[in-house]
TORDREN-42551 format. One record per residue (C-alpha): residue number from 1; residue in one letter; x, z, y. Coordinates in nm, 4 decimals. Last residue first. Example, Ala and Ser with C-alpha at 12.3 -4.5 7.8 and 13.67 -1.06 7.14 Angstrom:
<num:2 residu:s X:1.3670 Z:0.7140 Y:-0.1060>
<num:1 residu:a X:1.2300 Z:0.7800 Y:-0.4500>
//
This chain:
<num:282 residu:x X:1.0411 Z:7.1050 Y:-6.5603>
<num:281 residu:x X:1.0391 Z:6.7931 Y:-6.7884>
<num:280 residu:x X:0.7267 Z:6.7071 Y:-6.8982>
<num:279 residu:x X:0.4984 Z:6.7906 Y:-7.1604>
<num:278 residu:x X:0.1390 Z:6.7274 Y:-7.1666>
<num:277 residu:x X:0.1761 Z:6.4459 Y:-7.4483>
<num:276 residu:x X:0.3117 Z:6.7239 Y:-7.6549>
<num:275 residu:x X:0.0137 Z:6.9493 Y:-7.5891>
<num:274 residu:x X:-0.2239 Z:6.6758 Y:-7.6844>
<num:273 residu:x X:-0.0741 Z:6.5973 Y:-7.9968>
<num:272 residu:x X:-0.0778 Z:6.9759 Y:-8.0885>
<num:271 residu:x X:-0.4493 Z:6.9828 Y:-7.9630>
<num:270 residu:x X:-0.5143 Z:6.7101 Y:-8.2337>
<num:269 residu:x X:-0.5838 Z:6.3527 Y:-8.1271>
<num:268 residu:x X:-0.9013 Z:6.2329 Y:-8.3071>
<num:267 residu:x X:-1.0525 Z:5.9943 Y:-8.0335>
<num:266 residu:x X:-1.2730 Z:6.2332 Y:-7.9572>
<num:265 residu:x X:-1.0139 Z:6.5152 Y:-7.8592>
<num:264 residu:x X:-0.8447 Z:6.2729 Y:-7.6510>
<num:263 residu:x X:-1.2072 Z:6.1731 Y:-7.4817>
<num:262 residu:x X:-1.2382 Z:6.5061 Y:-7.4278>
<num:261 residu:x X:-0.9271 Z:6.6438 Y:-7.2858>
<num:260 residu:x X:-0.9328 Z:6.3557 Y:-7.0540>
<num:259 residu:x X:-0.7235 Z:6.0391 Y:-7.0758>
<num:258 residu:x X:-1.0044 Z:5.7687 Y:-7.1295>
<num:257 residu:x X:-1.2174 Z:5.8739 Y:-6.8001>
<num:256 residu:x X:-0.8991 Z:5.8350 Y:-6.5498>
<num:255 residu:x X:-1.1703 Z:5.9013 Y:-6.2810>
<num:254 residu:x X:-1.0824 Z:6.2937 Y:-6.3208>
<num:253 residu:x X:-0.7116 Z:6.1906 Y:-6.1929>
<num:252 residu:x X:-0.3761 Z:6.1473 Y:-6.3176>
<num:251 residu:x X:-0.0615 Z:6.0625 Y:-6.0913>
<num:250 residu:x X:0.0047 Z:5.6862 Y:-6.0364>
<num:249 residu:x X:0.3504 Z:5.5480 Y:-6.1563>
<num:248 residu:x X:0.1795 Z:5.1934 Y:-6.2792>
<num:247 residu:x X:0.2738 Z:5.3458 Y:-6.6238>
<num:246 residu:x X:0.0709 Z:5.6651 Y:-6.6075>
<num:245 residu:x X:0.1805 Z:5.9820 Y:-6.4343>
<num:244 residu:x X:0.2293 Z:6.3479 Y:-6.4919>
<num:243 residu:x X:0.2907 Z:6.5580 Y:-6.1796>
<num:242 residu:x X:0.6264 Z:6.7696 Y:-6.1119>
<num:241 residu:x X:0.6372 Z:7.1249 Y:-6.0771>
<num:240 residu:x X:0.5560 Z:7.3406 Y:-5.7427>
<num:239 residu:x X:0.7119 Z:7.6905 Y:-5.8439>
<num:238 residu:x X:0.6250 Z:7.9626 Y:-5.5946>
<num:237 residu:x X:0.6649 Z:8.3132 Y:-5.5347>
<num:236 residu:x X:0.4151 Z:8.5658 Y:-5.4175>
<num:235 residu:x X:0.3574 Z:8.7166 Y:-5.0426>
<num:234 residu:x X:0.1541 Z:9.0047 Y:-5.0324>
<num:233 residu:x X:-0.1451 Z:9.0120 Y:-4.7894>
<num:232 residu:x X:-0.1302 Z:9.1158 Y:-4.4401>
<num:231 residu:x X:-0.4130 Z:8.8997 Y:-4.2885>
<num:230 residu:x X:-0.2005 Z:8.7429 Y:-4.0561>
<num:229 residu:x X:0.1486 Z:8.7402 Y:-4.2641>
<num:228 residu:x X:-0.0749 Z:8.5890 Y:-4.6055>
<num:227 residu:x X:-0.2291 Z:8.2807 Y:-4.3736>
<num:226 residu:x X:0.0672 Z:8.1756 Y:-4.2511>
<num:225 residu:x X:0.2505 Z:8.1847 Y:-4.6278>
<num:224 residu:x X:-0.1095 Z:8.0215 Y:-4.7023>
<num:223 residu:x X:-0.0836 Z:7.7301 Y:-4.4536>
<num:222 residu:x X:0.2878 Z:7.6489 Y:-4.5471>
<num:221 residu:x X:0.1976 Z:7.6040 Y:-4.9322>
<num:220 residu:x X:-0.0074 Z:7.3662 Y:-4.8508>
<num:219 residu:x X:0.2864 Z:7.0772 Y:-4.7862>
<num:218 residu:x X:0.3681 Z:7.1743 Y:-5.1267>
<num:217 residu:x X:0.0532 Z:7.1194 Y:-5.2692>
<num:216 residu:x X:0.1539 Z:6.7341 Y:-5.4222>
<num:215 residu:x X:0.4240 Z:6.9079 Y:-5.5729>
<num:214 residu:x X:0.1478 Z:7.0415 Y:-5.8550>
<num:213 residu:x X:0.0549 Z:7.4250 Y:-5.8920>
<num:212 residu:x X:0.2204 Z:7.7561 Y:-6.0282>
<num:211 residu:x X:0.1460 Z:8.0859 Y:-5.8165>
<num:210 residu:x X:0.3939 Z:8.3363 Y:-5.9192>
<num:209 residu:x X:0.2726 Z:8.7005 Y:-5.8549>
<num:208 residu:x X:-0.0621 Z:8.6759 Y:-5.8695>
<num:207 residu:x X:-0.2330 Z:9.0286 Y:-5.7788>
<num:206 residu:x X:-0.5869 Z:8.8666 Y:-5.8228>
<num:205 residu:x X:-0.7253 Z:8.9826 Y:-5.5239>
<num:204 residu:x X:-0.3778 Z:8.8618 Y:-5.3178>
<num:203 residu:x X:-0.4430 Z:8.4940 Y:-5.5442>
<num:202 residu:x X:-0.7880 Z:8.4834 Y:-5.4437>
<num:201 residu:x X:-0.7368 Z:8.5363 Y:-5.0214>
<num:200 residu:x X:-0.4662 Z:8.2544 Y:-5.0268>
<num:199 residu:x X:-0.7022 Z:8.0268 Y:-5.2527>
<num:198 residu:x X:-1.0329 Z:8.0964 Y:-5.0565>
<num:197 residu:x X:-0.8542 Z:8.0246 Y:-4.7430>
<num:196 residu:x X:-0.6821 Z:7.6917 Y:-4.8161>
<num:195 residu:x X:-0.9718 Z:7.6119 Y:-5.0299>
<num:194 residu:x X:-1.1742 Z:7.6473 Y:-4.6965>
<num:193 residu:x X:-1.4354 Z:7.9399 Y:-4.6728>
<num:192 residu:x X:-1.7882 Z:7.9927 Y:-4.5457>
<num:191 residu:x X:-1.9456 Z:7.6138 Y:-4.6614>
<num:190 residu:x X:-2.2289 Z:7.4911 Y:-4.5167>
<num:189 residu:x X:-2.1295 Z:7.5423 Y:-4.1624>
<num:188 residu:x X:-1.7737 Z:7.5182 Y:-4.2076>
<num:187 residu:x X:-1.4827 Z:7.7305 Y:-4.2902>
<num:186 residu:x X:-1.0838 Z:7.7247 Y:-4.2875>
<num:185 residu:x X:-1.0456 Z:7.3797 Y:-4.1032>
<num:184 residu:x X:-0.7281 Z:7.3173 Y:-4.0208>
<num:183 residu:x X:-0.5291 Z:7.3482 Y:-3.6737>
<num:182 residu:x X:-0.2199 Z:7.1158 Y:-3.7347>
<num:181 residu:x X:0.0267 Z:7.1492 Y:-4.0709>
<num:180 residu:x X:0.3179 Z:7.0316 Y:-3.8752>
<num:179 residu:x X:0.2814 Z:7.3330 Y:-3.5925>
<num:178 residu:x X:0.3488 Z:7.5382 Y:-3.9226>
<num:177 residu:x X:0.6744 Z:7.4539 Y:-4.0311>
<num:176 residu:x X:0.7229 Z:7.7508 Y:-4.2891>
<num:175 residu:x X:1.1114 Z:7.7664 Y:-4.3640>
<num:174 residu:x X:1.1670 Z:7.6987 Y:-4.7799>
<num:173 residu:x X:1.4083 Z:7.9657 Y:-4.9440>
<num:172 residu:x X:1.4507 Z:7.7602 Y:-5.3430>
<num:171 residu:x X:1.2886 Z:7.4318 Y:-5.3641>
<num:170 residu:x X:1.2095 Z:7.4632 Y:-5.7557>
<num:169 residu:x X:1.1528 Z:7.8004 Y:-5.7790>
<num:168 residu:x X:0.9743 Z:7.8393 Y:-5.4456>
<num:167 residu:x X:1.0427 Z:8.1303 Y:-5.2425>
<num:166 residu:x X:0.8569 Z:8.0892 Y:-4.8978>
<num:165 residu:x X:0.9819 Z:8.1219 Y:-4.5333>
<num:164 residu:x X:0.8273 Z:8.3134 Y:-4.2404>
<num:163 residu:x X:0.9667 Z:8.2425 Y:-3.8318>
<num:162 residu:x X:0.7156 Z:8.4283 Y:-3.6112>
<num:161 residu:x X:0.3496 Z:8.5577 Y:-3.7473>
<num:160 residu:x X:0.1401 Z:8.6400 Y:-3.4008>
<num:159 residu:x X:0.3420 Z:8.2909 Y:-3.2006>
<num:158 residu:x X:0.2576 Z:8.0916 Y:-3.5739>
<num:157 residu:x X:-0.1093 Z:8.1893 Y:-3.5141>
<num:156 residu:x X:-0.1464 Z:8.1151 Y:-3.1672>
<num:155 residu:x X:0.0190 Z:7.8123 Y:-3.2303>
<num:154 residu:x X:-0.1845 Z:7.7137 Y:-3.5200>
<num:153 residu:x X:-0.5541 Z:7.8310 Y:-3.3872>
<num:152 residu:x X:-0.6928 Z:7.8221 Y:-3.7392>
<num:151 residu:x X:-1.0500 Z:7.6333 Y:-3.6843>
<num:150 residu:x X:-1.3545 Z:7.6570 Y:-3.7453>
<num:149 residu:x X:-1.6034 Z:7.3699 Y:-3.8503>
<num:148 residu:x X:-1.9089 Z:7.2695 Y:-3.6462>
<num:147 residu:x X:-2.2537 Z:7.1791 Y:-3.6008>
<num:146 residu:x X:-2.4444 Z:7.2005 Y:-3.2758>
<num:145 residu:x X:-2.6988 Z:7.4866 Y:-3.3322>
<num:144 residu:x X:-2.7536 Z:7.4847 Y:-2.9450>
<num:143 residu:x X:-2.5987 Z:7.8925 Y:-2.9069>
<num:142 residu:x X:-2.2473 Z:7.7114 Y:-3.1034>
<num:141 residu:x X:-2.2308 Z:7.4755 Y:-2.8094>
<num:140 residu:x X:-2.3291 Z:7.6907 Y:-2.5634>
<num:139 residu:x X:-2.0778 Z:7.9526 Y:-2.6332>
<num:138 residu:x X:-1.8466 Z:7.7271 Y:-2.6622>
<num:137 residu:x X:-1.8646 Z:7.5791 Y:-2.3505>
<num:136 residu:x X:-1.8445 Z:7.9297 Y:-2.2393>
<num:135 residu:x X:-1.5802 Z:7.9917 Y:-2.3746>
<num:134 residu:x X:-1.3563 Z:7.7355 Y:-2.2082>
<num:133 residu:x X:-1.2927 Z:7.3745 Y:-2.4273>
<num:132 residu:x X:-0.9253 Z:7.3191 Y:-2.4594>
<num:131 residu:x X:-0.9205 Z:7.4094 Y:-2.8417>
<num:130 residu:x X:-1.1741 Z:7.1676 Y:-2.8946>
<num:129 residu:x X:-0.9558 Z:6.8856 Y:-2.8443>
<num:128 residu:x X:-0.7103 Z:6.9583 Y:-3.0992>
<num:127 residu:x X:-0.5566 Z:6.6984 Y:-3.1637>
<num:126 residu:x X:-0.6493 Z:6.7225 Y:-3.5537>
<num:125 residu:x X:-0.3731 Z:6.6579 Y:-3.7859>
<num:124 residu:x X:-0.4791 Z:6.3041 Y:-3.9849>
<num:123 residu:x X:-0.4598 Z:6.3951 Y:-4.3456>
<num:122 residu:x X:-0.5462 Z:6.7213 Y:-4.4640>
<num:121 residu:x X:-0.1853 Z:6.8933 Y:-4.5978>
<num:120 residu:x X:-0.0611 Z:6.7132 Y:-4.2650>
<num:119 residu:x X:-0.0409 Z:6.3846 Y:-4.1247>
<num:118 residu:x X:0.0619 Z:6.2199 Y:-3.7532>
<num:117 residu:x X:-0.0861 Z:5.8928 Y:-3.6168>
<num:116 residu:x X:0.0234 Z:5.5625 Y:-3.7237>
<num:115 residu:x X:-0.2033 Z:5.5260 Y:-4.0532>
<num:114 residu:x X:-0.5627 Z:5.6507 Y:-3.8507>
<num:113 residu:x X:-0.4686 Z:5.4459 Y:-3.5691>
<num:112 residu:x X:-0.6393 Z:5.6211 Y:-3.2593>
<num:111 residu:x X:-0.5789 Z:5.9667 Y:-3.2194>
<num:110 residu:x X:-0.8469 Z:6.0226 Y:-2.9936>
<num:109 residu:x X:-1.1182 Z:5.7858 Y:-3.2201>
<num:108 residu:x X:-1.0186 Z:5.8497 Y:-3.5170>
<num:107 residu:x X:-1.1236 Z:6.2647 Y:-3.4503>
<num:106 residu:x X:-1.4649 Z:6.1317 Y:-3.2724>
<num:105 residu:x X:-1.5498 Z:5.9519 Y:-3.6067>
<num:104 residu:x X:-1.4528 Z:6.2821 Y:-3.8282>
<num:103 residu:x X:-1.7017 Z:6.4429 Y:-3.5989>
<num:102 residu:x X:-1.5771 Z:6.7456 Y:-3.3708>
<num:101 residu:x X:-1.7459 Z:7.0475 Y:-3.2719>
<num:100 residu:x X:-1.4795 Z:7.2405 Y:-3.3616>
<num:99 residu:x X:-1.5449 Z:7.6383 Y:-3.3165>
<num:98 residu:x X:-1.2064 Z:7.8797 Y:-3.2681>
<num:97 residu:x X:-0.9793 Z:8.0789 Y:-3.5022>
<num:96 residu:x X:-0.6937 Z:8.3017 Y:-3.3769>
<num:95 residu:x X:-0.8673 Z:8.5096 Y:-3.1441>
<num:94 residu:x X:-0.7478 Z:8.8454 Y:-3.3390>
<num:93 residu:x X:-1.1240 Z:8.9586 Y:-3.3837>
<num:92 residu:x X:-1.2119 Z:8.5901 Y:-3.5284>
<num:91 residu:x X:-0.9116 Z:8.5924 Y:-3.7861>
<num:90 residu:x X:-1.0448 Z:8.9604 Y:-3.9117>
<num:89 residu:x X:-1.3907 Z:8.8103 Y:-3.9371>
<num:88 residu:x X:-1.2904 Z:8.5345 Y:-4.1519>
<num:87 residu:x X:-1.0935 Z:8.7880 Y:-4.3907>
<num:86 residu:x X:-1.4504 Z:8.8902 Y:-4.4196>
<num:85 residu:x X:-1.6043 Z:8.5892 Y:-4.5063>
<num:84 residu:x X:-1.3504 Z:8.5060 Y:-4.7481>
<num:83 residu:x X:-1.4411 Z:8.7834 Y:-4.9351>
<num:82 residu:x X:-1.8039 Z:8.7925 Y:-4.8954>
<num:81 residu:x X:-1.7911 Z:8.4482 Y:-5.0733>
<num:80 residu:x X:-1.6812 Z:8.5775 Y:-5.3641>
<num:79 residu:x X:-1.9516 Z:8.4527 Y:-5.6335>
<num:78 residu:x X:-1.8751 Z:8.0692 Y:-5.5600>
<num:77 residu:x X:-1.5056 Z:8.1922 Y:-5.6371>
<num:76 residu:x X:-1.5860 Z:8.2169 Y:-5.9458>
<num:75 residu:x X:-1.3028 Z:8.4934 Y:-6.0978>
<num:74 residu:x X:-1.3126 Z:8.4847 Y:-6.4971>
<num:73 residu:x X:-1.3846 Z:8.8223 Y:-6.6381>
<num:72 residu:x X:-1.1479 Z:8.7969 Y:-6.7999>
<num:71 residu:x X:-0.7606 Z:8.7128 Y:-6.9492>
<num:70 residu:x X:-0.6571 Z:8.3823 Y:-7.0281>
<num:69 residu:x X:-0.5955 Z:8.1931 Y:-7.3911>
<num:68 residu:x X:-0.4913 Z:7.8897 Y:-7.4542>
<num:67 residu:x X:-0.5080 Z:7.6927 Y:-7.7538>
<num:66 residu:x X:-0.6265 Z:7.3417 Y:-7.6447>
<num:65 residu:x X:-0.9095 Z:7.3869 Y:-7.7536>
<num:64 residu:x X:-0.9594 Z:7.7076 Y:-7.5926>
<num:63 residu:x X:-0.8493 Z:7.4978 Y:-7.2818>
<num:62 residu:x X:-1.1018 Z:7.1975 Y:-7.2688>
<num:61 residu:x X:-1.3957 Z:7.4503 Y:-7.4261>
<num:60 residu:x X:-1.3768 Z:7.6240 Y:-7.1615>
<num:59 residu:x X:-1.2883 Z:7.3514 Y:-6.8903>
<num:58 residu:x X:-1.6122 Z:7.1746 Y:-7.0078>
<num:57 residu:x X:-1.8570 Z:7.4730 Y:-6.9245>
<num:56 residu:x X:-1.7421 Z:7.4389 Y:-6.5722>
<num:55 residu:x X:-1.7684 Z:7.0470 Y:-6.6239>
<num:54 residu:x X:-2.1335 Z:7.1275 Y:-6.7704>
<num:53 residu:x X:-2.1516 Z:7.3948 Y:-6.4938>
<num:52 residu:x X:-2.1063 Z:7.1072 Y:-6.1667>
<num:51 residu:x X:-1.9324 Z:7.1189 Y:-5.8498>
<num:50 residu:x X:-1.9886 Z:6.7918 Y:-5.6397>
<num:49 residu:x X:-2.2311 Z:6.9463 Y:-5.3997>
<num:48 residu:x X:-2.1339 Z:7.3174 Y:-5.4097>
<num:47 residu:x X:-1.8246 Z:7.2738 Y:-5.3132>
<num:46 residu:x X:-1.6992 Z:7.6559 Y:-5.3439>
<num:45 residu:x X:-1.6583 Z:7.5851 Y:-5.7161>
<num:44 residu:x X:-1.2679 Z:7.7133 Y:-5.7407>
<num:43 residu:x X:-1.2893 Z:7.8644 Y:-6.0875>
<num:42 residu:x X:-1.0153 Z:8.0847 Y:-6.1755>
<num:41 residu:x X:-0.8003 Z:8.1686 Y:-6.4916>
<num:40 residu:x X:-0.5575 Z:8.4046 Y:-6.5402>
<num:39 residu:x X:-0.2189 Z:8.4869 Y:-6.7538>
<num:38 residu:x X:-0.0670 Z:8.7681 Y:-6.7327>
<num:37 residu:x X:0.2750 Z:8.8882 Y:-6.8398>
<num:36 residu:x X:0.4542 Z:8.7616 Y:-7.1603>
<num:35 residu:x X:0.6524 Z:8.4690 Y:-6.9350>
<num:34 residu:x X:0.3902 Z:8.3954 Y:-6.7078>
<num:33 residu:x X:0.5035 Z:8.0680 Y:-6.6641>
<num:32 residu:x X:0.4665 Z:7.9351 Y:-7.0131>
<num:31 residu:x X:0.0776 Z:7.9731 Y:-6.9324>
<num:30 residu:x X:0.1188 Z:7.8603 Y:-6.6066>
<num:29 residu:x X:0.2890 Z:7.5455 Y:-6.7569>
<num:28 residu:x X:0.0691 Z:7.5046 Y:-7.0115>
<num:27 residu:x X:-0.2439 Z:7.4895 Y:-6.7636>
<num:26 residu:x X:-0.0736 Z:7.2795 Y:-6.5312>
<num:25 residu:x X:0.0122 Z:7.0244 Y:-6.8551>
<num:24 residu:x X:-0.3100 Z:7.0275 Y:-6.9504>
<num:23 residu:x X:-0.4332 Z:6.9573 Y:-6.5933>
<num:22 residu:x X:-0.2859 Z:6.6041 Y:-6.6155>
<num:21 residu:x X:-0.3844 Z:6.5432 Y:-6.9761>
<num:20 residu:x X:-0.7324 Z:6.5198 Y:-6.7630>
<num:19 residu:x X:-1.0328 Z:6.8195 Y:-6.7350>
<num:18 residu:x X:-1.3858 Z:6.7066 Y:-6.7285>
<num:17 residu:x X:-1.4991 Z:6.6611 Y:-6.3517>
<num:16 residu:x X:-1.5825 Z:6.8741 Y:-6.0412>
<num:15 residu:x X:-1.5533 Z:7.2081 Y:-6.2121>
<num:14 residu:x X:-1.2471 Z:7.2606 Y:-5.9967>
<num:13 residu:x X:-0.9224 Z:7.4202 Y:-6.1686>
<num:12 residu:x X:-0.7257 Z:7.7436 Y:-6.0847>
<num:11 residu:x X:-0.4788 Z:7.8386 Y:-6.3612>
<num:10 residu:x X:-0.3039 Z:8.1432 Y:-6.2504>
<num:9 residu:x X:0.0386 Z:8.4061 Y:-6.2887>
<num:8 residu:x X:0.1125 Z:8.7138 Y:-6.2906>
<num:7 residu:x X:0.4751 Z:8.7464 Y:-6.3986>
<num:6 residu:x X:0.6284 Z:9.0013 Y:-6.5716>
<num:5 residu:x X:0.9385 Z:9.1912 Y:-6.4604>
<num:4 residu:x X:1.1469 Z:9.3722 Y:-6.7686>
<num:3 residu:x X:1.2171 Z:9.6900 Y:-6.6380>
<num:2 residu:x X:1.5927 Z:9.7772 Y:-6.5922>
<num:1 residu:x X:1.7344 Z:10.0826 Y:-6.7945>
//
């Protein structure tokens, strides 16, 4: 007899805002996802300055309104950060990550043209002049309290990993084009961990299986398959579904004050109204 396989999958929202009809319809589709396995949610609050607990509070109430239901505890990333730090270290002993001392004024200037230059998952890829500087220089740098981000060393890092694909369910076997992703940031000064970091590191703590999340994280998606082969984690599968818009074709955001949860909920639409409105096709 064949085992049924159950999926593992996540709902992983920032408490940066009150939850749109946008996020409804991620939550109910990782929901649906998990196909009687588990269901989890996850607060991503490592920005400290924009995070908030009402809106923490807020996606509570948002999606036990709404009818869902998730297991616990609840995983704050905000409460991890020894996590990230160490899978930090292990980068740093395999000389894959390196300081940038960098401004995002000194970036514009060497590439020039912000809108001509090339983009990844970030925006403008970095040209990586800080990876030319000797060790010394760094040394120094880093020794004078200069501030700075690290660094993922992509062609180091795509020479240690070699040709990886993903599975995603609505892409199918997707090759991992990593020199197109440029060396992001995966820490700064104030913050120890990137979401790109924090997110590839939660999901292999979590044991997700299927990680559900908007097309617009596609492009991401080739950061944490290289991020999973260095710091030999399991590799889950993927389904990037479509994103809700309004009528000028925009996708939903938190500024979109008169579509939240909320203000649907005070306006006297029932969860089941909601819920409909939150469905698209797959």
């Amino acid at each position: 007899m064949i085992e049924p396989v159950y999926n593992v999958t996540r709902f992983a929202p920032s408490p940066t805002g009150r939850l749109h009809i946008g996020h409804a319809y991620s939550a109910l589709f990782a929901a649906r996802a998990a196909e009687g396995g588990r269901f989890l949610l996850r607060i991503e609050d490592i920005d400290a300055g924009r995070g908030r607990l009402e809106f923490e509070e807020g996606i509570y109430e948002d999606l036990t309104w709404l009818g869902l239901e998730w297991e616990t505890p609840v995983r704050r990333q905000s409460d991890h950060f020894g996590d990230y730090r160490a899978a930090m270290r292990k980068l740093d002993e395999d000389g894959l990550i390196y300081p940038c001392f960098c401004t995002r004024k000194d970036i514009q200037r060497e590439v020039g043209y912000a809108d001509q230059a090339p983009h990844g998952p970030d925006g403008v890829l970095y040209p990586g002049t800080c990876r030319a500087l000797s060790p010394d220089e760094r040394e120094a740098l880093v020794a004078a309290e200069e501030p700075h981000a690290l660094r993922l060393d992509m062609e180091k890092a795509m020479e240690r990993t070699g040709p990886l694909t993903f599975i995603d369910r609505a892409h199918g076997y997707t090759e991992v084009l990593g020199l197109g992703c440029g060396d992001v940031v995966l820490a700064r000064k104030d913050t120890p961990t990137s979401y790109h970091l924090a997110v590839t590191v939660d999901d292999a703590i979590q044991g997700v299986t299927l990680v559900t999340r908007g097309e617009d994280l596609l492009h991401a998606t080739h950061i944490h398959r290289i991020l999973q082969a260095l710091l030999g984690l399991p590799e889950p599968e993927y389904w990037h579904h479509g994103l809700l818009t309004g009528e000028d074709g925009k996708r939903y955001a938190k500024r979109d004050k008169s579509l939240t949860i909320q203000a649907l909920r005070e306006d006297g639409r029932s969860a089941a109204e909601v819920r409909e409105m939150a469905e698209i096709p797959d």
